[in-house]
C-alpha positions in Angstrom: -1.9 -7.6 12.7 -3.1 -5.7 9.3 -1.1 -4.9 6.0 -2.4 -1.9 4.4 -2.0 -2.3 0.2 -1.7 1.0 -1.2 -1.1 1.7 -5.0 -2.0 3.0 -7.9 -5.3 3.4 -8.7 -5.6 6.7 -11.5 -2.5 8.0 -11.3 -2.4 10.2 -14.1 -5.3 8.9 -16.2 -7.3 11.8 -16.8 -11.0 10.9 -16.1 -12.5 7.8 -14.4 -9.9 5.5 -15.7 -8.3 3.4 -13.5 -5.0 1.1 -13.8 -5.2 -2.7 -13.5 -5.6 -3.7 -9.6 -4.7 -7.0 -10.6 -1.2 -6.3 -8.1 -3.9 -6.2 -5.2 -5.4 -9.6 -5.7 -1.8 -10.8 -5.9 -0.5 -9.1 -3.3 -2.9 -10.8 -1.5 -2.7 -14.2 -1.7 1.2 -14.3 -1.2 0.1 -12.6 2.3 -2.5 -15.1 2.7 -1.0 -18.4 2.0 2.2 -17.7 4.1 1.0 -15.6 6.7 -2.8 -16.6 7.3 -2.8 -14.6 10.7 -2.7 -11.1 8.8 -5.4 -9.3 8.0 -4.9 -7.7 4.3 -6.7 -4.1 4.2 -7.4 -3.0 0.1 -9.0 0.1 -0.7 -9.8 -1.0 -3.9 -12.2 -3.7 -2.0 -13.2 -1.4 0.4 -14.1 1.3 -2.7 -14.7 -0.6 -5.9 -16.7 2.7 -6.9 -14.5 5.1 -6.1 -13.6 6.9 -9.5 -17.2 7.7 -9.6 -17.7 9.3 -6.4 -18.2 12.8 -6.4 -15.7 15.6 -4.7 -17.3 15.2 -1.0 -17.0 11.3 -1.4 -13.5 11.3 -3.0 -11.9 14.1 -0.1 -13.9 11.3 3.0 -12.4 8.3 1.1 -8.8 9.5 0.3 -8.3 10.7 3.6 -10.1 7.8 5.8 -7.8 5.4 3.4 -4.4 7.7 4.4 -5.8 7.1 8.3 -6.1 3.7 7.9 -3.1 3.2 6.4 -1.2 4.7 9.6 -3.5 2.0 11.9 -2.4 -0.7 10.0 0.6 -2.1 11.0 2.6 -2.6 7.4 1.8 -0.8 4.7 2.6 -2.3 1.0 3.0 0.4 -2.0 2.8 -0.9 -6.0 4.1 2.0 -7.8 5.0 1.2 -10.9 4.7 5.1 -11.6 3.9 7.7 -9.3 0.5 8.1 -7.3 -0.5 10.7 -5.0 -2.8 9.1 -3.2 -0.3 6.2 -2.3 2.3 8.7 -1.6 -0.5 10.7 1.0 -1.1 6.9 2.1 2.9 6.2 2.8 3.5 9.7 4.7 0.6 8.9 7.0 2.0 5.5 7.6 5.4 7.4 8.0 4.5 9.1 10.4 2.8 6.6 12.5 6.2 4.6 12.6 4.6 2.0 10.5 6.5 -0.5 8.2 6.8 0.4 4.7 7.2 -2.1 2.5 7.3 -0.6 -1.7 7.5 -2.3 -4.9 8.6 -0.1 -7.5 11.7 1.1 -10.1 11.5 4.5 -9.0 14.3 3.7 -6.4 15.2 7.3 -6.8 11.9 8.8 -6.3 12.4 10.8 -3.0 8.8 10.1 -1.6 10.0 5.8 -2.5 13.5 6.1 -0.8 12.8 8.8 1.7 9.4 6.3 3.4 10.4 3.0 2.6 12.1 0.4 4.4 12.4 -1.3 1.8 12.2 -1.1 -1.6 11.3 -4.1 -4.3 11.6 -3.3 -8.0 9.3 -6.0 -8.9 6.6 -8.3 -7.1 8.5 -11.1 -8.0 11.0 -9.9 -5.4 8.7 -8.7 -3.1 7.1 -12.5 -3.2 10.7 -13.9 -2.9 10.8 -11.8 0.4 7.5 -13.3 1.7 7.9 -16.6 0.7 11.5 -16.6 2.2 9.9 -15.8 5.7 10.7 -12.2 6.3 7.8 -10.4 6.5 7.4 -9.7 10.0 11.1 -8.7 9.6 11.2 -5.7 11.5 7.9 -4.6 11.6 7.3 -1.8 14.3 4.7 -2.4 17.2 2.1 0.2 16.9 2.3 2.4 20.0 1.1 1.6 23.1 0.6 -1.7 22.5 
């Protein structure tokens, strides 16, 4: 089984900025030390470079990311503010009947309350979750399988 963290990355940062990723790492080990058995999938690992890749690089990537994101089985979403790319990453997941799990305030935020099956307004409730023993909580099987 594989958990998919999306998130933001530039959001609106004009430039190469980037946000703090530090949500990933955490993300992470809460998956880790209770659930050893899951694969954790991170962009951000998987692209450390990515604000410097140039238009052809940057289409490949945000789209091979969105595909993953439907082949993994749950899909995690820190957004403390909106993010396209995370919102192209939940739809795809969406639409692959894949478990969407988001951390975020913007509870009204149609794309966070439309895709979600459930919604956290802050890690430390998405941790309580985990640590409580509900991730695998309904969790849809990925087709034919």
């Amino acid at each position: 089984m594989r958990l998919f963290v999306a998130g933001i990355m530039q959001g609106s940062l004009p430039g190469v900025e980037v946000h703090s990723q530090d949500y990933r790492v955490r993300v992470k080990q809460i998956v880790n030390q209770y659930y050893p058995q899951i694969e954790v999938v991170c962009p951000w690992e998987l692209h450390p470079n990515s604000p410097d890749y140039g238009p052809d690089m940057a289409r490949e990537t945000l789209l091979s990311m969105a595909a993953l994101a439907a082949q993994c089985e749950i899909l995690v979403a820190f957004l403390p503010q909106a993010s396209m790319g995370t919102a192209l990453e939940m739809c795809r997941a969406y639409d692959g009947r894949r478990t969407i799990l988001t951390i975020s305030p913007l509870q009204s935020n149609w794309v966070v309350q439309s895709l979600s099956d459930r919604i956290f307004p802050t890690l430390v409730e998405f941790e309580a979750y985990v640590t409580g023993g509900r991730l695998l909580d309904g969790v849809k099987p990925l087709l034919g399988t």
